[in-house]
DSSP file (Angstrom, degrees, kcal/mol; ACC not computed):
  #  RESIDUE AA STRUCTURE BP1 BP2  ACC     N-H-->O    O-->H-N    N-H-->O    O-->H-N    TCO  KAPPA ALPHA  PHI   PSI    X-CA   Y-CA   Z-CA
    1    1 A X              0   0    0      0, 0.0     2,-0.2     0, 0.0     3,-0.1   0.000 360.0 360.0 360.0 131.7  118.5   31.3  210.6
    2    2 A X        -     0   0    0      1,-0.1     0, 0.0     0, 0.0     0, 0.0  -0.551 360.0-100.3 -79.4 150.0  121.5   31.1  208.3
    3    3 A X        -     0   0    0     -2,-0.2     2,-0.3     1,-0.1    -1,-0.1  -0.226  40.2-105.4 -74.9 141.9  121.2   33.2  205.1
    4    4 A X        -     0   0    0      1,-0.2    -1,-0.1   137,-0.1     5,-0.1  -0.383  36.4-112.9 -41.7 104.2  120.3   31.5  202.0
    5    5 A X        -     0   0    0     -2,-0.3     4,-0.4     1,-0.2    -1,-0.2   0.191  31.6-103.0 -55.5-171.6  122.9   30.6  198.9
    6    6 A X  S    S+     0   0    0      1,-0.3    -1,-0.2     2,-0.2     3,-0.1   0.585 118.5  44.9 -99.5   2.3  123.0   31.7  196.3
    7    7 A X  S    S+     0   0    0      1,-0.2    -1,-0.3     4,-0.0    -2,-0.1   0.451 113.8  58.2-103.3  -3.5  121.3   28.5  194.3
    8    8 A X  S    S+     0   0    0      2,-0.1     2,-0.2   133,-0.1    -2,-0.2   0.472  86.5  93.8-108.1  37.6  118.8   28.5  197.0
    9    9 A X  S    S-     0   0    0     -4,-0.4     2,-0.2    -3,-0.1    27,-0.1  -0.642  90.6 -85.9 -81.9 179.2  117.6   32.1  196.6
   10   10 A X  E     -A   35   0A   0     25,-0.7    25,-0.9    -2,-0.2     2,-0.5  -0.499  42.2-155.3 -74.5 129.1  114.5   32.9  194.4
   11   11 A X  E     -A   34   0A   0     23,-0.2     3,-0.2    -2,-0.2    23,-0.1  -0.870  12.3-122.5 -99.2  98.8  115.4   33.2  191.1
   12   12 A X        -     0   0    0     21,-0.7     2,-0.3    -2,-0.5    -1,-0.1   0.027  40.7-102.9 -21.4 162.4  113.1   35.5  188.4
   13   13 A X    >>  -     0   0    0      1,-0.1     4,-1.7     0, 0.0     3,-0.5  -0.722  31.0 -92.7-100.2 166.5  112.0   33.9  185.8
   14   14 A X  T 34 S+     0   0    0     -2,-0.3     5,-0.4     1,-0.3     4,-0.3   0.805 127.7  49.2 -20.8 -79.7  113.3   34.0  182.5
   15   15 A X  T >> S+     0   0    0      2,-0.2     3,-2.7     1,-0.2     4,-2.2   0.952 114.7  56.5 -27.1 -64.9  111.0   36.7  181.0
   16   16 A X  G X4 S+     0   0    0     -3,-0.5     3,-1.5     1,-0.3     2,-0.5   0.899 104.8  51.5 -11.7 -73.9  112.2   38.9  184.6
   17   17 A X  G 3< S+     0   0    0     -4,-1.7    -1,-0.3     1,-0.2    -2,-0.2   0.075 108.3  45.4 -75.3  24.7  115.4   38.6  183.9
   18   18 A X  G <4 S+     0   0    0     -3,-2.7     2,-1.2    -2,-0.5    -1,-0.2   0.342  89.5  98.0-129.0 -30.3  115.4   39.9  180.2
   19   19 A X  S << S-     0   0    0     -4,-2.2    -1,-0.1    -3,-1.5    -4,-0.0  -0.630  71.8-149.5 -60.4  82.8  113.4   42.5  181.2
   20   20 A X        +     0   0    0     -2,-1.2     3,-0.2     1,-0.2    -2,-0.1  -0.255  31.7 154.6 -50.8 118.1  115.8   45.6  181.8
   21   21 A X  S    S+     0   0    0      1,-0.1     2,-0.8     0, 0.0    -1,-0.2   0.415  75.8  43.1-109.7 -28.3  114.6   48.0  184.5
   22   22 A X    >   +     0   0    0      1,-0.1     3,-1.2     3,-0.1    -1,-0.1  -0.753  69.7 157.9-102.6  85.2  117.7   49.6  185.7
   23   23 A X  T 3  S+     0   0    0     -2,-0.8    -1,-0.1     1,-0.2     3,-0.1   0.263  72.4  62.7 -94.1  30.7  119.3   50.2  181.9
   24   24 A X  T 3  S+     0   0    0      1,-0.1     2,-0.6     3,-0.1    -1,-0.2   0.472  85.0  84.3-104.9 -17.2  121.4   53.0  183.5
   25   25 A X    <   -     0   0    0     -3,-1.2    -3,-0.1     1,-0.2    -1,-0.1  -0.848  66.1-158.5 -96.5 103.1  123.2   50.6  185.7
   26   26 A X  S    S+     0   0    0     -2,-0.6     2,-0.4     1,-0.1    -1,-0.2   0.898  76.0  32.6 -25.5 -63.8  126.1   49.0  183.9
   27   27 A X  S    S-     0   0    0     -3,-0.1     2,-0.2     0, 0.0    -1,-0.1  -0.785  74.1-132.5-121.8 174.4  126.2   46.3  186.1
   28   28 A X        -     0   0    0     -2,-0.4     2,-0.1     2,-0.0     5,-0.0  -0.895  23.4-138.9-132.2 139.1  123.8   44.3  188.1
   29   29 A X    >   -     0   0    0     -2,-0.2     3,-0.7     1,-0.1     4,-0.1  -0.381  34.7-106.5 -97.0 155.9  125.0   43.6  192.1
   30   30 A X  T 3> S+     0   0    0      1,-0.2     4,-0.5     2,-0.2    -1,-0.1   0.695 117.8  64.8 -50.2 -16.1  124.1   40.0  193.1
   31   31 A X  T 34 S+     0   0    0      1,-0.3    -1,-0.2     2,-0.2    -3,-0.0   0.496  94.7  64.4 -97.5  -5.1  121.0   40.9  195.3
   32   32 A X  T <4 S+     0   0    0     -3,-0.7    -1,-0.3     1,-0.1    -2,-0.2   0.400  92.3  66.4 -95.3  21.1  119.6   42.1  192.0
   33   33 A X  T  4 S+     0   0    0     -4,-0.1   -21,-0.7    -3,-0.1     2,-0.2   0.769 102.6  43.8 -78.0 -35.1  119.7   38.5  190.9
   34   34 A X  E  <  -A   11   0A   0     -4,-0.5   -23,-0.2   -23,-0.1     2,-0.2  -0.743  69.2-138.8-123.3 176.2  117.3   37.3  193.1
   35   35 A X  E     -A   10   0A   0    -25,-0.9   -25,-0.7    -2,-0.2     2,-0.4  -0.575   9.9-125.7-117.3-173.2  114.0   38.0  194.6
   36   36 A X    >   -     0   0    0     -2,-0.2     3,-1.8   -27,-0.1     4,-0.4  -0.988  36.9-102.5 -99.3 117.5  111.9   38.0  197.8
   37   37 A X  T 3> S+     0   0    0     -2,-0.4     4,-1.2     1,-0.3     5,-0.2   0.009 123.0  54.6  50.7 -74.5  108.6   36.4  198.3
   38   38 A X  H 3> S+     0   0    0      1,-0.3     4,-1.7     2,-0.2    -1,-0.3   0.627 110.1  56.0 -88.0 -12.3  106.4   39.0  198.2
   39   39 A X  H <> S+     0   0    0     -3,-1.8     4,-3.3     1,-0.2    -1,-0.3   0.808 109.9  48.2 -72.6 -43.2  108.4   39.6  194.4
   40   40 A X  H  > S+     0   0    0     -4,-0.4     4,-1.4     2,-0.2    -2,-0.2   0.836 107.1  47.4 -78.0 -33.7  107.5   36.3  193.4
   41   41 A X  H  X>S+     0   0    0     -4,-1.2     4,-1.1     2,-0.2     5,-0.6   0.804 112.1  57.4 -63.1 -58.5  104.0   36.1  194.3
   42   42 A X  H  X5S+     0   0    0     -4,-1.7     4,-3.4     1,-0.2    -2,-0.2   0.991 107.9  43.8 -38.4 -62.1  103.8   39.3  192.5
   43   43 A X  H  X5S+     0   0    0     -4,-3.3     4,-0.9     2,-0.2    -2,-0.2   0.945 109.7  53.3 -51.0 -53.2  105.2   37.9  189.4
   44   44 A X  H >X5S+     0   0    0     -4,-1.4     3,-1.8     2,-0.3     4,-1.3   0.999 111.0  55.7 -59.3 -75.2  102.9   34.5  189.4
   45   45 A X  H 3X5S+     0   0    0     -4,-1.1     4,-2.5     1,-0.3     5,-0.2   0.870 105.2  44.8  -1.8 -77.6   99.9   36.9  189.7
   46   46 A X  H 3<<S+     0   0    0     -4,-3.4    -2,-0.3    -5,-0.6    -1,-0.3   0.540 117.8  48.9 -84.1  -1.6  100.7   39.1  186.7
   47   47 A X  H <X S+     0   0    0     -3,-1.8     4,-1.4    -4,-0.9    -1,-0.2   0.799 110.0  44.6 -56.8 -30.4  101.3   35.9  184.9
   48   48 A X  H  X S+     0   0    0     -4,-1.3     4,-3.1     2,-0.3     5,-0.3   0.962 116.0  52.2 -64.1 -73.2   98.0   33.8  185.9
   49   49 A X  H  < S+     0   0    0     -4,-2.5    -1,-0.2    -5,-0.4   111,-0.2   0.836 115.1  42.4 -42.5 -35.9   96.2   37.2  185.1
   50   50 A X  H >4 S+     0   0    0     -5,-0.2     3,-2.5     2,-0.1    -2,-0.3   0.996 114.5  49.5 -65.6 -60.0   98.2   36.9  181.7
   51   51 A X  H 3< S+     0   0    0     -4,-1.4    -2,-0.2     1,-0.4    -3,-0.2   0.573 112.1  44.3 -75.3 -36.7   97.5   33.3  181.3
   52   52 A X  T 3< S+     0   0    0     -4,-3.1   108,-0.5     1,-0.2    -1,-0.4   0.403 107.4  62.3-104.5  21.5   93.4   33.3  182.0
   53   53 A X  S <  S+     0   0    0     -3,-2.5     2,-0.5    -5,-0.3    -2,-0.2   0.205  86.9  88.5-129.2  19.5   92.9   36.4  179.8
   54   54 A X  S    S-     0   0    0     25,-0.0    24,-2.5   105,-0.0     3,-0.1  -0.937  74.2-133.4-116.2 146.7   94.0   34.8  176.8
   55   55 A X  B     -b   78   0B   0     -2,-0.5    24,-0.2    22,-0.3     2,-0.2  -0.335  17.0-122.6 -76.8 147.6   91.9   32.9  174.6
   56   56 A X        -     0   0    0     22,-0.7    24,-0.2    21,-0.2    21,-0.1  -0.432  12.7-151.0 -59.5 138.0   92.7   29.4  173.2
   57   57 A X  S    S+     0   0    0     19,-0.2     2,-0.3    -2,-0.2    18,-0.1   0.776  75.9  31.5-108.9  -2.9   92.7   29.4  169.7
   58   58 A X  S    S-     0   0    0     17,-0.2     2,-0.4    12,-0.1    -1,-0.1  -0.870  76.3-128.6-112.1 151.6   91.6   25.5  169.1
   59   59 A X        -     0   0    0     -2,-0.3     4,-0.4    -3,-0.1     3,-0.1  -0.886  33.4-107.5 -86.3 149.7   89.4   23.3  171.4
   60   60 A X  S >  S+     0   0    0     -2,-0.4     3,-1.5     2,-0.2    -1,-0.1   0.791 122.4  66.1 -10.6 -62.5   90.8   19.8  172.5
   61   61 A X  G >  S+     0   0    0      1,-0.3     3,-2.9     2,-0.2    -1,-0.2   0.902 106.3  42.4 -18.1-100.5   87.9   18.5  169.9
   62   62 A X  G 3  S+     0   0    0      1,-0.3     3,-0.3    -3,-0.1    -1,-0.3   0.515 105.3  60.3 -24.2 -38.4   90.0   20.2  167.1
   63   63 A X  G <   +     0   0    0     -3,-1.5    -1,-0.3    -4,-0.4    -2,-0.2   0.101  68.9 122.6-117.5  18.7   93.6   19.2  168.0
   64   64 A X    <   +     0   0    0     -3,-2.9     3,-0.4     1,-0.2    -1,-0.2   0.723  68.5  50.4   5.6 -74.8   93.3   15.4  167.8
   65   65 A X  S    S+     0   0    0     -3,-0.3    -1,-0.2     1,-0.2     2,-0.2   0.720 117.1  40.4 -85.3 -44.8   95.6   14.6  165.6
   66   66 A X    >   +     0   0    0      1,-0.1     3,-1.7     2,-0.0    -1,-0.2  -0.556  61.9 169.8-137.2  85.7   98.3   16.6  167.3
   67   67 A X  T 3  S+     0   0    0     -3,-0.4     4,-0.2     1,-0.3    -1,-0.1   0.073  75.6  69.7 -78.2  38.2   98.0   16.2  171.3
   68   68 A X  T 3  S+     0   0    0     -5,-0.1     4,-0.4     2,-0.1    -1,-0.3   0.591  98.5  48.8-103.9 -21.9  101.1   17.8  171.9
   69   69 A X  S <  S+     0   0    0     -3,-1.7    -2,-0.2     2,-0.2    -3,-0.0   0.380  94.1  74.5 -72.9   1.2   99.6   21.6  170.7
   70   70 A X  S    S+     0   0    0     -4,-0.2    -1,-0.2    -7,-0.2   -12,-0.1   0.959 109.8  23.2 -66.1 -56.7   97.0   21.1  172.7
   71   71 A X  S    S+     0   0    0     -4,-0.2    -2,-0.2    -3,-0.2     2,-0.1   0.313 105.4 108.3 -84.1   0.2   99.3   21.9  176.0
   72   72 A X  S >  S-     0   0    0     -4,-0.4     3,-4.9     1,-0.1     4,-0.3  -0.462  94.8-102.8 -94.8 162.0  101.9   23.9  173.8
   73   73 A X  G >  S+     0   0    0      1,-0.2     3,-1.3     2,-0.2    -1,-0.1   0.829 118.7  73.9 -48.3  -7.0  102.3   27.8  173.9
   74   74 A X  G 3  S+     0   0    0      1,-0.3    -1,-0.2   -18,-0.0   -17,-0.1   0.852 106.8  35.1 -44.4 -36.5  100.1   27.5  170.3
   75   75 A X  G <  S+     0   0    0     -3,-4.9    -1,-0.3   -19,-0.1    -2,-0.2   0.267  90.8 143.0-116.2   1.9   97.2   26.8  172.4
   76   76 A X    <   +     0   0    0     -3,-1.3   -19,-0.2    -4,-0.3     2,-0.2   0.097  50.6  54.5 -59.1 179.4   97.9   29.3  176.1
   77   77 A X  S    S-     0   0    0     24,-0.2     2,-0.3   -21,-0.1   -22,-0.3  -0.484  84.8 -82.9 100.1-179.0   95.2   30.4  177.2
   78   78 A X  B     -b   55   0B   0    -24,-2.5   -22,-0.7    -2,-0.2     3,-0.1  -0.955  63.1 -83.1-139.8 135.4   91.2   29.4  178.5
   79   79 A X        -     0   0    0     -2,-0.3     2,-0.3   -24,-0.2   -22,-0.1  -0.161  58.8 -93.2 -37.9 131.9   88.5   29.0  176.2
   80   80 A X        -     0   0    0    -24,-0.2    -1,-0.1     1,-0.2    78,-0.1  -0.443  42.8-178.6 -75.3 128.4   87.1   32.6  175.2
   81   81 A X    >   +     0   0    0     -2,-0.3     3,-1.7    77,-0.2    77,-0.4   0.056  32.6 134.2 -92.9  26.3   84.0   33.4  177.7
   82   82 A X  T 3  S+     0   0    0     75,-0.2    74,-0.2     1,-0.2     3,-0.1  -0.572  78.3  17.9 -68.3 137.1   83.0   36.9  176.2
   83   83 A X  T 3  S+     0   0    0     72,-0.7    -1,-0.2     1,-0.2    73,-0.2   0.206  94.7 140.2 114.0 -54.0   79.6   37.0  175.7
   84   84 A X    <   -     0   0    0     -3,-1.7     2,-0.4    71,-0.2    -1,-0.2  -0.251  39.7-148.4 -63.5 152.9   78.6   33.9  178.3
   85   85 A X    >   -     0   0    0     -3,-0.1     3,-0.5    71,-0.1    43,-0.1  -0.857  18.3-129.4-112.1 134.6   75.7   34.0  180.5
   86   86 A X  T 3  S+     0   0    0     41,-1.0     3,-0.4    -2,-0.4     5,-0.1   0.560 102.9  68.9 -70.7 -17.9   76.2   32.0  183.9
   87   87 A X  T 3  S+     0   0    0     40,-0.3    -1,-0.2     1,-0.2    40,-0.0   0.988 106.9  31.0 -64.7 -37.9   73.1   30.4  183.2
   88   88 A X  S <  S+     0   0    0     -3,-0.5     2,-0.4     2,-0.1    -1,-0.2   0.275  99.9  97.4-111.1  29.2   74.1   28.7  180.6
   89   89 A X        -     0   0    0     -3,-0.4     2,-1.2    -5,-0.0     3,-0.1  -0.827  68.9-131.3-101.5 122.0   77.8   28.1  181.6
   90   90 A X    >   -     0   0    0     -2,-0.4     3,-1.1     1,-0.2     4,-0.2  -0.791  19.0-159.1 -90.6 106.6   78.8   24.8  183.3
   91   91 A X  T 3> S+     0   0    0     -2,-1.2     4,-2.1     1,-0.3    -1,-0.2   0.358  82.9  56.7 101.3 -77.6   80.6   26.1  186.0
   92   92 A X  T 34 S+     0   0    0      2,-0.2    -1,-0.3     1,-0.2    -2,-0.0   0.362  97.0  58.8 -38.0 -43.6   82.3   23.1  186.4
   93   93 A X  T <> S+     0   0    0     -3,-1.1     4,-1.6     2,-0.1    -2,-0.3   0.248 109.0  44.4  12.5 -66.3   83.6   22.8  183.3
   94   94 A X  H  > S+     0   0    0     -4,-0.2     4,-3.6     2,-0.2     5,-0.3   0.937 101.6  60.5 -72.6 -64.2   85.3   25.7  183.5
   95   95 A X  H  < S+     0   0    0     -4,-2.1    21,-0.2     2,-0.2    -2,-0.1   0.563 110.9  52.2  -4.5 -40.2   86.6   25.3  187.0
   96   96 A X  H  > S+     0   0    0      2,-0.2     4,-3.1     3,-0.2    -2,-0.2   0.884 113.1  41.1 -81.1 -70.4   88.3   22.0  185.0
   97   97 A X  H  X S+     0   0    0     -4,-1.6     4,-3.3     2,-0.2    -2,-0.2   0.875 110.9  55.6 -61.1 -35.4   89.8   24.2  182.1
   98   98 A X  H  < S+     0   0    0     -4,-3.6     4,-0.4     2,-0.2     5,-0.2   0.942 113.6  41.6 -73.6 -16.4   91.0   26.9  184.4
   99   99 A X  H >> S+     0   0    0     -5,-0.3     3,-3.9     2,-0.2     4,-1.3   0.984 114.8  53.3 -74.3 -64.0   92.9   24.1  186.4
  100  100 A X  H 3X S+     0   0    0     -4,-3.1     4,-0.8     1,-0.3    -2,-0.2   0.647 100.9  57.3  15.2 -79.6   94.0   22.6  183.3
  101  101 A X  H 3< S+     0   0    0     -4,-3.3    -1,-0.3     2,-0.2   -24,-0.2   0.365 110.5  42.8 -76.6  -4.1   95.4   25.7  181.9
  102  102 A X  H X> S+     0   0    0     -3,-3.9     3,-4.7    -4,-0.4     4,-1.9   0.760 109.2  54.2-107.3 -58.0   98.0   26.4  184.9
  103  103 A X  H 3< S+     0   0    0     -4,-1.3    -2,-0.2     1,-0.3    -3,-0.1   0.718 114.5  40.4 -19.0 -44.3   99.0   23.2  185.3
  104  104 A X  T 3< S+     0   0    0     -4,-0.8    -1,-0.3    -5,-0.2    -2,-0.2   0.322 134.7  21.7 -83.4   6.9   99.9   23.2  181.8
  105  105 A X  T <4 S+     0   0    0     -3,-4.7     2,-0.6     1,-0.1    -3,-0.2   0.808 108.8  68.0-112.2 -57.7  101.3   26.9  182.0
  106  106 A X    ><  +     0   0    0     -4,-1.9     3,-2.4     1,-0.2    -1,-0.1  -0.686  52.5 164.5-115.8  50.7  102.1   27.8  185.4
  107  107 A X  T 3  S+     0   0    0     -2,-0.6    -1,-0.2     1,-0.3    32,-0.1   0.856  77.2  66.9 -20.7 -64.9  105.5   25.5  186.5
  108  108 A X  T 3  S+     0   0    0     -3,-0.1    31,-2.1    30,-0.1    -1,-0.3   0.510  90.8  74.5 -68.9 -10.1  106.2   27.4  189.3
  109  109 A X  B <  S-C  138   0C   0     -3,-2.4     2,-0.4    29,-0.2    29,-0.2  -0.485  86.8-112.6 -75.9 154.3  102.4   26.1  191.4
  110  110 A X        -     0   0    0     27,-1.2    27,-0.3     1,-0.1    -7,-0.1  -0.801  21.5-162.8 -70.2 120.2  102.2   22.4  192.9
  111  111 A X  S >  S+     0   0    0     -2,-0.4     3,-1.3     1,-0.2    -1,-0.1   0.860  94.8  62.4 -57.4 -33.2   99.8   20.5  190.8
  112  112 A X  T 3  S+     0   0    0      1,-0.2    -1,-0.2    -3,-0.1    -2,-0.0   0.761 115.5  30.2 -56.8 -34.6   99.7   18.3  193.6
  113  113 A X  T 3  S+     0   0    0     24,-0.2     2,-0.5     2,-0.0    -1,-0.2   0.156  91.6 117.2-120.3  29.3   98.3   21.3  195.8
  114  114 A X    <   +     0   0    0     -3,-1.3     2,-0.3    22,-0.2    22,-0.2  -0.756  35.1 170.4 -90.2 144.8   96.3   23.3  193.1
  115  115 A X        -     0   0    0     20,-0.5    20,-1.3    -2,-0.5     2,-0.5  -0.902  13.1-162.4-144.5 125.3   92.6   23.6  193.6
  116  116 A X        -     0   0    0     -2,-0.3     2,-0.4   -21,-0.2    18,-0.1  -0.901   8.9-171.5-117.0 143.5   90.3   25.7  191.9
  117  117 A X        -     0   0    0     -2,-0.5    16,-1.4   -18,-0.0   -25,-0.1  -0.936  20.6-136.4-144.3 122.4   87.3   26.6  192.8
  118  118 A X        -     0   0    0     -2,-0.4     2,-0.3    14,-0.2    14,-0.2   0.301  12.8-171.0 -58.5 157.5   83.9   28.4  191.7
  119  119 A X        -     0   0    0      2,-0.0    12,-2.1     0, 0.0     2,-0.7  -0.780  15.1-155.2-163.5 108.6   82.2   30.8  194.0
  120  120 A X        -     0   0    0     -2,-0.3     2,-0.8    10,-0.2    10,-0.1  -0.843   7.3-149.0 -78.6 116.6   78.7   31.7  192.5
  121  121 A X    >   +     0   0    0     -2,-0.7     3,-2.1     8,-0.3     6,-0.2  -0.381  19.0 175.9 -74.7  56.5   77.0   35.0  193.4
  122  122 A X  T 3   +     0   0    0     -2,-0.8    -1,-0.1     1,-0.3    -2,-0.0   0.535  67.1  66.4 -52.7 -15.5   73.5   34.2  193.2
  123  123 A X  T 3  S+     0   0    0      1,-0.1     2,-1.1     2,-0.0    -1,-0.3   0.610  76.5 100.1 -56.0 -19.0   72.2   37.7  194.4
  124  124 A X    X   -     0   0    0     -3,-2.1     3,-1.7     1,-0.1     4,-0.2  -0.545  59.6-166.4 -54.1  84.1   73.4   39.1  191.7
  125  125 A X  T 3  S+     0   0    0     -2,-1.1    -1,-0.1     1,-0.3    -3,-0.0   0.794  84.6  61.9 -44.0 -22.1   70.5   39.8  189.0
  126  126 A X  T 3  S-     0   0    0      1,-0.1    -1,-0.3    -3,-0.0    -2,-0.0   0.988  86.0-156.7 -79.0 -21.1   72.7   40.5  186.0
  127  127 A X    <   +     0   0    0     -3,-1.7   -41,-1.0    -6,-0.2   -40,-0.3   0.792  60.4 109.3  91.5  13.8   74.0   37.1  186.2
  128  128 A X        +     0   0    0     -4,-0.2    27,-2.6   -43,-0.1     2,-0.4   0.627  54.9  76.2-124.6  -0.9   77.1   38.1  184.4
  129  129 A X  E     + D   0 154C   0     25,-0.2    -8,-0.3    -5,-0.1     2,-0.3  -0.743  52.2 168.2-108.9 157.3   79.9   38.0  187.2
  130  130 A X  E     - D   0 153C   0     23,-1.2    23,-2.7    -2,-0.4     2,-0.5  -0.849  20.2-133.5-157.3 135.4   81.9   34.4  189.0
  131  131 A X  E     - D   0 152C   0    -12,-2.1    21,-0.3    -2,-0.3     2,-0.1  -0.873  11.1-155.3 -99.1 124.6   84.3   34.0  190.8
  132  132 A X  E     - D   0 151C   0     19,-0.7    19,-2.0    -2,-0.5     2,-0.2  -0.379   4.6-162.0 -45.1 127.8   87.7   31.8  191.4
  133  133 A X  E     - D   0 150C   0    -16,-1.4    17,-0.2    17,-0.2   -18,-0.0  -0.567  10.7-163.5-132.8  92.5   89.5   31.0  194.1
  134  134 A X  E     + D   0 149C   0     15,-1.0    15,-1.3    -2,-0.2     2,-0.4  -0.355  15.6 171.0 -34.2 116.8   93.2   29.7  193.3
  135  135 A X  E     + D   0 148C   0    -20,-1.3   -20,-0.5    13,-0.2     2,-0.3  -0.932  18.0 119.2-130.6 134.2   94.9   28.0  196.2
  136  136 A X  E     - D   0 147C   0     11,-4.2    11,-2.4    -2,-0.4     2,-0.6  -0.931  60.4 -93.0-156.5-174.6   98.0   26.3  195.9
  137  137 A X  E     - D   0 146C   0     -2,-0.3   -27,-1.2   -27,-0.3     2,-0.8  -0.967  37.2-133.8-114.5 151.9  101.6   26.3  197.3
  138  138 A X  E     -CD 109 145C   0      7,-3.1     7,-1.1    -2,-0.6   -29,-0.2  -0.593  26.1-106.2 -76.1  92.6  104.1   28.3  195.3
  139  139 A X        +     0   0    0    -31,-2.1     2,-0.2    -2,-0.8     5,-0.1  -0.195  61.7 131.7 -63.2 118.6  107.6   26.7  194.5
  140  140 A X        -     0   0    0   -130,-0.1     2,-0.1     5,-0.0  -130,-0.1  -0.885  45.4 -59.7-170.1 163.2  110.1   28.1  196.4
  141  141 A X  S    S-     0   0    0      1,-0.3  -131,-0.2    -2,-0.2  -137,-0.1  -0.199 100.6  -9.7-111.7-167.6  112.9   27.8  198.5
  142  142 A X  S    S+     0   0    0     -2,-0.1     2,-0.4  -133,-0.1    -1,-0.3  -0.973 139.1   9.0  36.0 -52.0  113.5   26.6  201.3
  143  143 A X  S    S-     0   0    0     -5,-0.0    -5,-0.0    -4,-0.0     0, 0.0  -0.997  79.5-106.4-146.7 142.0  110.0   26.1  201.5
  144  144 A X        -     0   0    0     -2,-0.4     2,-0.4    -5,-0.1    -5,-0.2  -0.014  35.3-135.3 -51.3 151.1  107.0   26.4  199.3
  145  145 A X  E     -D  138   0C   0     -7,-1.1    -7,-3.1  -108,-0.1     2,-0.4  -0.853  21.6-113.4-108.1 146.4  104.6   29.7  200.0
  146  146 A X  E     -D  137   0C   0     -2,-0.4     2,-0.5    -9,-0.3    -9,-0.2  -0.540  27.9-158.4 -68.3 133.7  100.8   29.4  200.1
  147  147 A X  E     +D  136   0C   0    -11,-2.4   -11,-4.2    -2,-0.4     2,-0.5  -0.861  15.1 176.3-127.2 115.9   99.4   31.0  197.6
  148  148 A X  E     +D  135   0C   0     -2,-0.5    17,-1.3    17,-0.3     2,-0.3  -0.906   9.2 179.6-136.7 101.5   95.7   32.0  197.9
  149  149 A X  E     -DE 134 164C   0    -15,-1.3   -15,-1.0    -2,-0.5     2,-0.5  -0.789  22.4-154.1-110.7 150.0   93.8   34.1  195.0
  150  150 A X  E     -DE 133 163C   0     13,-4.9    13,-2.7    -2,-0.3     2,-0.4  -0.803  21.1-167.3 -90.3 139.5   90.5   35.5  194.4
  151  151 A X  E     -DE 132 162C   0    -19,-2.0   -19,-0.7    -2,-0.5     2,-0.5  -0.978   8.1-154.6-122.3 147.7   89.6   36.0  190.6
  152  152 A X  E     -D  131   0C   0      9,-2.3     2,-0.4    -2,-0.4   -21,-0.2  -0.934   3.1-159.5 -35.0  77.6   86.8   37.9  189.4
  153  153 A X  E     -D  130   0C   0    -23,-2.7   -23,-1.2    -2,-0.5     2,-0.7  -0.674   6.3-161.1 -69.2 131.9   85.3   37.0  185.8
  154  154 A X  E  >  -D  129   0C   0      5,-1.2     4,-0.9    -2,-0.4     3,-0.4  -0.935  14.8-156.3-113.0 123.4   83.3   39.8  184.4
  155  155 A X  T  4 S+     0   0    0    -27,-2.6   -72,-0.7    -2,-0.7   -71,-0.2   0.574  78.6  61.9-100.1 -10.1   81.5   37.3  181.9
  156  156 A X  T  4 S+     0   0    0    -28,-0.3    -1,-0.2   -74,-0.2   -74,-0.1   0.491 118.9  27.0 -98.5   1.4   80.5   40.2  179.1
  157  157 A X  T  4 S-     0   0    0     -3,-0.4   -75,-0.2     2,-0.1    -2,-0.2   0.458 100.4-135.3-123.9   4.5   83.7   40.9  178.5
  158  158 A X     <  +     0   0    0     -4,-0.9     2,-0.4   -77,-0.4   -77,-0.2   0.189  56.6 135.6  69.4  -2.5   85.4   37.6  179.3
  159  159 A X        -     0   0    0     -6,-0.1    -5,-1.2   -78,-0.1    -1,-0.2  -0.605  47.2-138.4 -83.9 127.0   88.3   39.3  181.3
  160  160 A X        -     0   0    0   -108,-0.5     2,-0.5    -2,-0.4    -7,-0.2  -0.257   8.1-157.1 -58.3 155.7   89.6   38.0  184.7
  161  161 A X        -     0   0    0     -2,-0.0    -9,-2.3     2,-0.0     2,-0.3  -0.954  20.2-143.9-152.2 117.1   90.7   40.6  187.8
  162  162 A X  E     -E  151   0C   0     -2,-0.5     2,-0.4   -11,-0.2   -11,-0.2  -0.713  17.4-173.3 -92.4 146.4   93.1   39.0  190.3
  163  163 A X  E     -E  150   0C   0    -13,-2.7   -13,-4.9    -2,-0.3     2,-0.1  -0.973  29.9-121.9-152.7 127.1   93.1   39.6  193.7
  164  164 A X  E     -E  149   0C   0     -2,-0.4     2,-0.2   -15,-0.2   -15,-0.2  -0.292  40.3-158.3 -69.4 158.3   95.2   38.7  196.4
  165  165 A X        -     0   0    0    -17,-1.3   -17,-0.3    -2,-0.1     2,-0.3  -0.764   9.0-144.8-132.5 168.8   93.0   36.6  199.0
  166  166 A X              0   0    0     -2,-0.2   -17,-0.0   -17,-0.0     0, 0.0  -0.919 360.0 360.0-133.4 149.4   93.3   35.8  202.8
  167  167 A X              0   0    0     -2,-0.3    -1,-0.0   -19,-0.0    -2,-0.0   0.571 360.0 360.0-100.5 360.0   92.3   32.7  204.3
């Protein structure tokens, strides 16, 4: 296979690339410009992970008047669930917002191929955990990556735990 240019390797994203990690190295060789796969998957992680453990600070309701803040960084974030009980959570609902919120966040996924999806633990008595499963494909080139994550909600403290998944 012939090697990749250099507009089609993977390129960090902004935030990456501002980030300094070798500040000892004057200058930065061209194979630190881009990344690999398994770099990129990394990254989209620890953003998604950012991206569902911050609260909204308006509902939809609320932002009327001006639907372009609804989707703008004013508003990142998932409605806060600290606190919720799965009894009285629709599920569904959620499922809805959490799709929502990457589409509107999360460029680098296909919308066309995001699916999110609940996984209830009903053996569990406290009731307080659910779980996500992200699948989507990952822009990149040549060719898009699958991307398949498990999340974990802990629903008394509202915080998500991402977890790479296997199909």
């Amino acid at each position: 296979m012939a090697e990749l240019t250099q507009q089609e390797r993977l390129q960090p994203s902004l935030l990456d690339r501002l980030i300094d990690d070798r500040r000892h190295e004057l200058v930065e060789s061209r194979d630190a410009r881009a990344i690999g796969p398994a770099q990129l998957r990394d990254c989209v992680m620890r953003d998604l992970a950012w991206l569902l453990n911050c609260t909204r600070h308006w509902h939809e309701d609320a932002l009327q008047d001006y639907p372009q803040v609804a989707n703008s960084v004013l508003n990142y974030g998932i409605p806060d669930l600290a606190g919720t009980r799965l009894v009285g959570l629709d599920v569904i609902e959620l499922q809805h917002r959490i799709h929502a919120a990457i589409v509107a966040f999360e460029p680098r996924l296909a919308a066309a191929s995001l699916q999110v999806t609940a996984k209830v633990d009903t053996g569990r008595m406290d009731r307080l955990s659910l779980s996500f499963v992200i699948d989507s494909e990952l822009w990149a080139q040549p060719l898009p990556l699958a991307l398949y994550l498990r999340t974990d909600l802990d629903l008394e403290t509202g915080r998500f735990n991402l977890l790479p998944g296997a199909h």
